[in-house]
VOGU-3710 file (C-alpha; in Angstrom, 3 decimals, decimal comma):
1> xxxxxxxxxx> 70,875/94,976/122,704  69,029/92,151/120,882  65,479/91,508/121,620  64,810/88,390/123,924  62,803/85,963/121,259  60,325/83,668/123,309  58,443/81,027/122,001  55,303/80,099/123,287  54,636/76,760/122,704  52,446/73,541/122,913
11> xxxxxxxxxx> 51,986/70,642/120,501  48,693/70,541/122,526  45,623/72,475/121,270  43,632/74,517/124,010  45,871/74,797/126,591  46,279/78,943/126,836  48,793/79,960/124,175  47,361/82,615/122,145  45,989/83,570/125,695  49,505/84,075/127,448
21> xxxxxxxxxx> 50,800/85,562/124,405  48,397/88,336/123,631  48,453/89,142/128,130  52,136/88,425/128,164  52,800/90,807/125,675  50,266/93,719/126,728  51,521/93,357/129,969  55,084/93,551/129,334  54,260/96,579/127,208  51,609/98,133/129,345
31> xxxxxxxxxx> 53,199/97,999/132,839  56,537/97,451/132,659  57,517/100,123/129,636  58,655/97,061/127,384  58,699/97,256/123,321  57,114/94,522/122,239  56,485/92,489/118,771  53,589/89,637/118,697  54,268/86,694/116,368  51,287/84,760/115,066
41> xxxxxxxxxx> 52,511/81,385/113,837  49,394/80,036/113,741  47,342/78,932/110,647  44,113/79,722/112,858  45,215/83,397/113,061  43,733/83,497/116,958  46,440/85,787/118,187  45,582/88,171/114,587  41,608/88,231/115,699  42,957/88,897/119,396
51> xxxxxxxxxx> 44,607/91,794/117,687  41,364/93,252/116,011  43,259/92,489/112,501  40,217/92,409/109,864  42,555/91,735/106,725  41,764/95,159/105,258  44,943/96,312/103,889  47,678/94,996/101,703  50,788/94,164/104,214  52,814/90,932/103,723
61> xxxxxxxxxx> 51,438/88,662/105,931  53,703/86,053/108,183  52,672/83,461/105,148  53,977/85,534/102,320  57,268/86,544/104,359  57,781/82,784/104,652  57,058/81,969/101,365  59,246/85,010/99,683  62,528/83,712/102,069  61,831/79,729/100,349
71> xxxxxxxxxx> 62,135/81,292/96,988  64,829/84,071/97,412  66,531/82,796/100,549  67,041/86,255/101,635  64,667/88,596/102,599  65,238/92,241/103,513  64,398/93,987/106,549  62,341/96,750/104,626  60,177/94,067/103,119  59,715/92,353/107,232
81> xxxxxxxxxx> 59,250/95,716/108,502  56,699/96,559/106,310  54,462/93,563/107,539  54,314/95,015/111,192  51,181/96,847/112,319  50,487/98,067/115,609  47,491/97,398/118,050  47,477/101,153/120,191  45,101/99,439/122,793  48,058/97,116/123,822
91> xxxxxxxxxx> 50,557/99,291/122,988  51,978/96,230/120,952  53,222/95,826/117,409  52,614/92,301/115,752  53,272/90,728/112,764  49,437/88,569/111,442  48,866/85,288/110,317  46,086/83,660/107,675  44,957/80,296/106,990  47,371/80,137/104,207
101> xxxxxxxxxx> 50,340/79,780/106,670  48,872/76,275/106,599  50,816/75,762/103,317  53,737/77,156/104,250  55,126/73,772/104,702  55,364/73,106/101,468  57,556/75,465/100,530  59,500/74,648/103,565  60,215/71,230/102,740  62,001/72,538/98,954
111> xxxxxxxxxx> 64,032/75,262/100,959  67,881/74,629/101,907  68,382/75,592/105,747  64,498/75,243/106,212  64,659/75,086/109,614  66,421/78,310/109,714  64,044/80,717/107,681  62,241/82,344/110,488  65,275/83,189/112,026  66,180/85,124/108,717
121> xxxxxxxxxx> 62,900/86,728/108,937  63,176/87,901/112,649  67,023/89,310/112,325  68,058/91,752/114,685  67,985/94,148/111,990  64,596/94,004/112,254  63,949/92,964/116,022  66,382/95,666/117,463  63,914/97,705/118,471  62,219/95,681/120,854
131> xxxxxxxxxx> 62,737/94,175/123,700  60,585/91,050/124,105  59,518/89,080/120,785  56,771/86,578/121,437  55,955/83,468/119,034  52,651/82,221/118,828  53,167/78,585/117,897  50,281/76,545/116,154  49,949/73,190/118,141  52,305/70,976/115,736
141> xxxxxxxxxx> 55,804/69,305/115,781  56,031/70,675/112,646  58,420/72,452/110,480  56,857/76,429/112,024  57,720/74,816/115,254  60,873/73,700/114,480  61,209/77,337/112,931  60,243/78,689/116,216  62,591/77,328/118,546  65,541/77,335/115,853
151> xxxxxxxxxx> 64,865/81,826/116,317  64,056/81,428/119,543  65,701/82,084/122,795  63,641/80,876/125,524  60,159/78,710/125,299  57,650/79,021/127,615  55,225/76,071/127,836  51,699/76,946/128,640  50,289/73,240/130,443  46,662/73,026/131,103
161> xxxxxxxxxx> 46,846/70,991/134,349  45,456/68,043/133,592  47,034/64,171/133,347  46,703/63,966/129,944  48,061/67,612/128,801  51,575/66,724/131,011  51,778/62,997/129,599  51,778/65,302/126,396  55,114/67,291/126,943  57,167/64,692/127,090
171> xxxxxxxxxx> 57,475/64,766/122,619  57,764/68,548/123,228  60,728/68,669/125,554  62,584/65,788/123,104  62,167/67,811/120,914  63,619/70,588/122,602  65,777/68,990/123,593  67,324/67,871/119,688  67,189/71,476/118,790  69,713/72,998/121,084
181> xxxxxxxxxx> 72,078/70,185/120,172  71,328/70,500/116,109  70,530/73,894/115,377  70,140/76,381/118,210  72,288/75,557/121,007  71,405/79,502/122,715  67,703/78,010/123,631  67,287/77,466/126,803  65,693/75,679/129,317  62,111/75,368/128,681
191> xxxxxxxxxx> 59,780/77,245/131,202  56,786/75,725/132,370  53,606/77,833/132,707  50,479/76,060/134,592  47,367/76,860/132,842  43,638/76,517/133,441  44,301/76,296/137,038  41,507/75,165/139,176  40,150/73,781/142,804  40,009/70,279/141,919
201> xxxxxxxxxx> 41,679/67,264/142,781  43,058/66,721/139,376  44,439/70,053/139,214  46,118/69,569/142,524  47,533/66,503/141,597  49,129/67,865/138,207  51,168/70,786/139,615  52,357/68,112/142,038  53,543/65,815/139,204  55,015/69,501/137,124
211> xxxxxxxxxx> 56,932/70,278/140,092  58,221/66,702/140,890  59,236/66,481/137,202  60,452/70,128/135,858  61,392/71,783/139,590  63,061/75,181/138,541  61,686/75,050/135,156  57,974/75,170/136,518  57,344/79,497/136,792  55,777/80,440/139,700
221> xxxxxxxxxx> 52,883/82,294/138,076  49,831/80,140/138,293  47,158/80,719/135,295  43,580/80,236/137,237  40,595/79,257/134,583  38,388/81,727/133,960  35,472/83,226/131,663  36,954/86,407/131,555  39,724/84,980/129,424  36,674/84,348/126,074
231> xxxxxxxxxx> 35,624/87,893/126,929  39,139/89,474/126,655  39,086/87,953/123,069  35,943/88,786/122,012  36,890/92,711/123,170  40,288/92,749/121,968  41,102/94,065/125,088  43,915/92,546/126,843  42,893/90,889/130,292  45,773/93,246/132,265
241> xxxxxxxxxx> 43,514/96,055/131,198  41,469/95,497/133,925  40,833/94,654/137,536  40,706/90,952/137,031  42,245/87,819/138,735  43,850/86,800/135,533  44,867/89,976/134,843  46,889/90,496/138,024  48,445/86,837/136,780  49,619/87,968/133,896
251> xxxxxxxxxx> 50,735/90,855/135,406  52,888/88,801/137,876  53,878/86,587/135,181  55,939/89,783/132,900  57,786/90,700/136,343  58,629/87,285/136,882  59,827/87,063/133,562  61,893/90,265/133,701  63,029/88,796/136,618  63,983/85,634/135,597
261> xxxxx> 65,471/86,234/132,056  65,273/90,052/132,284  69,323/90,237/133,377  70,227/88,112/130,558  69,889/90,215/127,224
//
Protein backbone atom coordinates (compact mmCIF):
# COMPACT_ATOMS: atom_id res chain seq x y z
CA UNK A 1 0.00 0.00 0.00
CA UNK A 2 1.24 3.58 -0.57
CA UNK A 3 2.67 5.50 2.23
CA UNK A 4 0.27 8.21 3.77
CA UNK A 5 2.34 11.63 2.77
CA UNK A 6 1.55 14.38 5.50
CA UNK A 7 2.54 17.73 5.35
CA UNK A 8 3.23 19.65 8.22
CA UNK A 9 2.70 23.02 7.65
CA UNK A 10 2.61 26.77 8.69
CA UNK A 11 3.37 29.95 6.75
CA UNK A 12 3.99 31.07 10.40
CA UNK A 13 7.50 30.79 11.92
CA UNK A 14 7.69 29.33 15.59
CA UNK A 15 4.67 27.75 15.98
CA UNK A 16 5.91 23.82 16.63
CA UNK A 17 6.58 22.30 13.22
CA UNK A 18 9.90 20.83 13.20
CA UNK A 19 8.72 19.97 16.84
CA UNK A 20 5.57 17.79 15.83
CA UNK A 21 7.43 16.41 13.04
CA UNK A 22 10.55 15.02 14.60
CA UNK A 23 7.78 13.56 17.94
CA UNK A 24 5.20 12.69 15.35
CA UNK A 25 7.44 10.68 13.55
CA UNK A 26 9.45 8.93 16.54
CA UNK A 27 6.33 8.23 17.95
CA UNK A 28 4.65 6.70 15.13
CA UNK A 29 7.81 4.65 14.71
CA UNK A 30 8.62 4.00 18.30
CA UNK A 31 5.21 2.92 19.71
CA UNK A 32 3.06 2.07 17.24
CA UNK A 33 5.58 -0.25 14.89
CA UNK A 34 5.18 2.39 11.96
CA UNK A 35 7.99 2.84 9.05
CA UNK A 36 8.60 6.12 8.85
CA UNK A 37 10.53 8.75 6.42
CA UNK A 38 11.22 12.51 7.80
CA UNK A 39 11.20 15.25 5.15
CA UNK A 40 13.15 18.41 5.87
CA UNK A 41 11.88 21.14 3.56
CA UNK A 42 13.32 23.64 5.34
CA UNK A 43 16.24 25.97 4.31
CA UNK A 44 17.04 26.23 8.21
CA UNK A 45 17.70 22.44 8.28
CA UNK A 46 16.01 22.34 12.09
CA UNK A 47 14.42 18.98 11.56
CA UNK A 48 18.35 17.76 9.98
CA UNK A 49 20.07 19.16 13.47
CA UNK A 50 16.99 17.42 15.33
CA UNK A 51 18.30 14.41 13.52
CA UNK A 52 22.02 14.70 14.76
CA UNK A 53 22.93 15.17 10.83
CA UNK A 54 26.56 16.90 10.97
CA UNK A 55 26.98 17.05 7.03
CA UNK A 56 29.83 14.53 7.13
CA UNK A 57 29.27 12.41 4.21
CA UNK A 58 28.54 12.82 0.57
CA UNK A 59 24.59 11.89 0.12
CA UNK A 60 22.38 14.04 -2.18
CA UNK A 61 20.82 16.30 -0.08
CA UNK A 62 16.85 17.35 -0.46
CA UNK A 63 18.51 20.59 -2.41
CA UNK A 64 20.45 18.64 -4.94
CA UNK A 65 17.45 16.06 -5.51
CA UNK A 66 15.43 19.18 -6.32
CA UNK A 67 17.78 20.73 -8.34
CA UNK A 68 18.79 17.37 -10.47
CA UNK A 69 14.63 16.81 -11.21
CA UNK A 70 14.63 20.95 -12.69
CA UNK A 71 17.35 19.96 -15.02
CA UNK A 72 16.52 16.29 -16.03
CA UNK A 73 12.83 16.24 -15.16
CA UNK A 74 13.17 12.75 -14.10
CA UNK A 75 14.91 11.47 -11.39
CA UNK A 76 15.40 7.81 -10.46
CA UNK A 77 14.56 6.11 -7.40
CA UNK A 78 18.23 4.77 -6.90
CA UNK A 79 19.51 8.31 -7.00
CA UNK A 80 16.32 9.38 -4.05
CA UNK A 81 17.09 6.35 -2.22
CA UNK A 82 20.49 6.99 -1.92
CA UNK A 83 19.83 10.40 -0.08
CA UNK A 84 18.02 8.58 2.90
CA UNK A 85 19.92 8.04 6.15
CA UNK A 86 18.60 6.70 9.20
CA UNK A 87 18.52 8.14 12.85
CA UNK A 88 18.58 4.43 15.07
CA UNK A 89 17.59 6.53 18.22
CA UNK A 90 14.14 7.25 16.55
CA UNK A 91 14.04 4.40 14.66
CA UNK A 92 13.32 6.89 11.69
CA UNK A 93 14.80 7.31 8.24
CA UNK A 94 14.89 10.99 6.83
CA UNK A 95 15.88 12.60 3.96
CA UNK A 96 18.27 16.32 5.21
CA UNK A 97 18.07 19.68 4.19
CA UNK A 98 20.92 22.71 3.88
CA UNK A 99 20.74 26.30 3.54
CA UNK A 100 21.08 25.89 -0.11
CA UNK A 101 17.44 24.61 -0.41
CA UNK A 102 16.98 28.37 -0.10
CA UNK A 103 17.81 28.56 -3.86
CA UNK A 104 15.94 25.96 -4.90
CA UNK A 105 13.42 28.36 -6.13
CA UNK A 106 15.20 29.37 -8.73
CA UNK A 107 15.43 26.50 -10.45
CA UNK A 108 11.85 25.96 -9.73
CA UNK A 109 10.60 28.87 -11.42
CA UNK A 110 12.59 27.56 -15.10
CA UNK A 111 11.07 23.97 -14.54
CA UNK A 112 7.81 22.81 -16.56
CA UNK A 113 5.28 21.13 -13.98
CA UNK A 114 7.21 22.96 -11.09
CA UNK A 115 4.74 22.49 -8.79
CA UNK A 116 4.88 18.86 -9.32
CA UNK A 117 8.69 17.99 -8.74
CA UNK A 118 8.55 16.82 -5.22
CA UNK A 119 5.97 14.58 -6.01
CA UNK A 120 8.44 12.99 -8.64
CA UNK A 121 10.95 12.86 -5.99
CA UNK A 122 8.73 11.11 -3.30
CA UNK A 123 7.15 8.32 -5.87
CA UNK A 124 5.89 5.32 -4.43
CA UNK A 125 8.72 3.63 -5.89
CA UNK A 126 10.57 5.10 -3.44
CA UNK A 127 7.99 5.71 -0.49
CA UNK A 128 6.60 2.05 -0.61
CA UNK A 129 8.25 1.07 2.14
CA UNK A 130 6.87 3.21 4.63
CA UNK A 131 4.01 3.89 6.05
CA UNK A 132 3.81 7.52 7.22
CA UNK A 133 5.93 10.25 5.21
CA UNK A 134 6.18 13.52 7.07
CA UNK A 135 7.06 17.03 5.34
CA UNK A 136 8.74 19.54 7.19
CA UNK A 137 7.60 22.74 5.52
CA UNK A 138 9.74 26.03 5.85
CA UNK A 139 7.25 28.87 6.89
CA UNK A 140 6.55 30.27 3.18
CA UNK A 141 3.69 30.33 0.56
CA UNK A 142 6.23 29.51 -1.60
CA UNK A 143 6.94 27.28 -4.44
CA UNK A 144 8.45 24.10 -1.56
CA UNK A 145 5.08 24.68 -0.12
CA UNK A 146 3.22 24.52 -3.00
CA UNK A 147 5.52 21.36 -3.68
CA UNK A 148 4.42 20.02 -0.43
CA UNK A 149 0.85 19.91 -0.59
CA UNK A 150 0.87 19.12 -4.50
CA UNK A 151 2.77 15.29 -2.90
CA UNK A 152 0.92 15.47 -0.12
CA UNK A 153 -2.04 13.69 1.22
CA UNK A 154 -3.11 15.18 4.35
CA UNK A 155 -1.68 18.59 6.14
CA UNK A 156 -1.59 18.97 9.55
CA UNK A 157 -1.42 22.58 10.81
CA UNK A 158 0.55 23.11 13.92
CA UNK A 159 -1.29 26.73 15.49
CA UNK A 160 0.41 28.30 18.37
CA UNK A 161 -2.72 29.54 20.20
CA UNK A 162 -2.53 32.88 20.07
CA UNK A 163 -4.89 35.75 18.13
CA UNK A 164 -2.46 36.61 15.88
CA UNK A 165 -1.06 32.96 14.80
CA UNK A 166 -5.08 31.97 13.86
CA UNK A 167 -5.74 35.46 12.04
CA UNK A 168 -2.64 33.89 10.16
CA UNK A 169 -4.27 30.65 8.66
CA UNK A 170 -6.67 32.12 6.91
CA UNK A 171 -3.80 32.64 3.51
CA UNK A 172 -2.87 29.03 4.44
CA UNK A 173 -6.23 27.34 4.13
CA UNK A 174 -6.86 29.55 0.61
CA UNK A 175 -4.31 28.25 -0.32
CA UNK A 176 -5.23 24.90 0.41
CA UNK A 177 -7.87 25.29 -0.62
CA UNK A 178 -6.63 26.28 -4.66
CA UNK A 179 -4.49 23.24 -4.56
CA UNK A 180 -6.99 20.48 -4.34
CA UNK A 181 -8.95 22.18 -7.10
CA UNK A 182 -5.61 22.85 -9.45
CA UNK A 183 -3.26 20.24 -8.82
CA UNK A 184 -3.95 17.72 -6.08
CA UNK A 185 -7.50 17.14 -5.67
CA UNK A 186 -6.53 13.68 -3.14
CA UNK A 187 -5.47 16.39 -0.26
CA UNK A 188 -7.59 16.55 2.20
CA UNK A 189 -9.03 18.41 4.75
CA UNK A 190 -6.52 20.26 6.65
CA UNK A 191 -6.04 19.12 10.37
CA UNK A 192 -5.60 21.53 12.95
CA UNK A 193 -3.03 20.89 15.71
CA UNK A 194 -3.09 23.46 18.85
CA UNK A 195 0.33 24.29 19.83
CA UNK A 196 2.08 26.03 22.71
CA UNK A 197 -0.86 25.39 24.80
CA UNK A 198 -1.04 27.21 28.01
CA UNK A 199 -3.22 28.44 31.28
CA UNK A 200 -3.94 31.78 30.11
CA UNK A 201 -6.76 33.67 29.06
CA UNK A 202 -5.51 34.13 25.59
CA UNK A 203 -4.92 30.60 25.14
CA UNK A 204 -8.39 29.82 26.30
CA UNK A 205 -9.86 32.14 24.13
CA UNK A 206 -8.00 30.80 20.87
CA UNK A 207 -9.04 27.12 21.03
CA UNK A 208 -12.49 28.65 21.49
CA UNK A 209 -12.21 30.68 18.24
CA UNK A 210 -10.23 27.09 16.42
CA UNK A 211 -13.11 25.14 17.40
CA UNK A 212 -15.88 27.70 16.46
CA UNK A 213 -14.09 28.06 13.09
CA UNK A 214 -12.47 24.50 11.97
CA UNK A 215 -14.92 22.04 14.31
CA UNK A 216 -13.87 18.47 13.05
CA UNK A 217 -10.78 19.69 11.52
CA UNK A 218 -9.37 20.88 15.02
CA UNK A 219 -7.44 17.21 16.42
CA UNK A 220 -8.07 16.54 19.73
CA UNK A 221 -4.44 16.32 20.85
CA UNK A 222 -3.57 19.47 22.67
CA UNK A 223 0.34 20.52 22.43
CA UNK A 224 1.03 22.11 26.14
CA UNK A 225 4.28 24.64 26.07
CA UNK A 226 7.05 23.42 27.56
CA UNK A 227 11.00 23.63 28.14
CA UNK A 228 11.44 20.19 27.64
CA UNK A 229 10.61 20.67 23.99
CA UNK A 230 14.51 23.02 23.53
CA UNK A 231 15.99 20.13 25.49
CA UNK A 232 14.65 17.32 23.21
CA UNK A 233 16.50 19.27 20.40
CA UNK A 234 19.49 19.98 21.91
CA UNK A 235 19.69 15.88 22.81
CA UNK A 236 18.43 14.65 19.67
CA UNK A 237 16.34 12.64 21.59
CA UNK A 238 12.81 12.57 20.68
CA UNK A 239 10.43 13.93 23.55
CA UNK A 240 8.27 10.32 23.45
CA UNK A 241 11.51 8.89 24.71
CA UNK A 242 10.69 9.80 27.94
CA UNK A 243 8.29 10.24 30.81
CA UNK A 244 7.23 13.70 29.86
CA UNK A 245 3.87 15.61 29.48
CA UNK A 246 4.65 16.38 25.92
CA UNK A 247 5.76 13.22 25.31
CA UNK A 248 2.57 11.42 26.33
CA UNK A 249 0.99 14.26 23.73
CA UNK A 250 2.68 13.23 21.07
CA UNK A 251 2.12 9.94 21.92
CA UNK A 252 -1.70 10.51 21.88
CA UNK A 253 -1.37 12.52 18.88
CA UNK A 254 0.19 9.16 16.43
CA UNK A 255 -2.91 7.04 17.82
CA UNK A 256 -5.17 9.67 17.02
CA UNK A 257 -3.74 9.91 13.80
CA UNK A 258 -3.82 6.17 13.08
CA UNK A 259 -7.09 6.56 14.14
CA UNK A 260 -8.25 9.17 12.20
CA UNK A 261 -6.52 8.58 8.77
CA UNK A 262 -5.03 5.20 9.75
CA UNK A 263 -8.19 3.20 7.84
CA UNK A 264 -7.68 5.19 4.83
CA UNK A 265 -4.37 3.96 3.05
Amino acid sequence: MPAIKIAIANQKGGVGKTTTTMNLGAALALHNDKRVLLVDLDPQANLSDYLGFDGSDDKPTMTQLIINTCQKGVISPEEVKLSIRHNEVNNVDYIHSDINLASADLYMLRALSKETILKRILGDSVTDNYDYVLLDCLPSLGNLLLNALTAADKMIVPVQTQKFSIDGLTALISLHSQITVTLNSSLSKPLILPTMVDNTKVSRSALETLSEKYGESLLETRIHKSVEAAKSSETGVSLCRNKTKLGEEYRALAIELIEKIGGEK
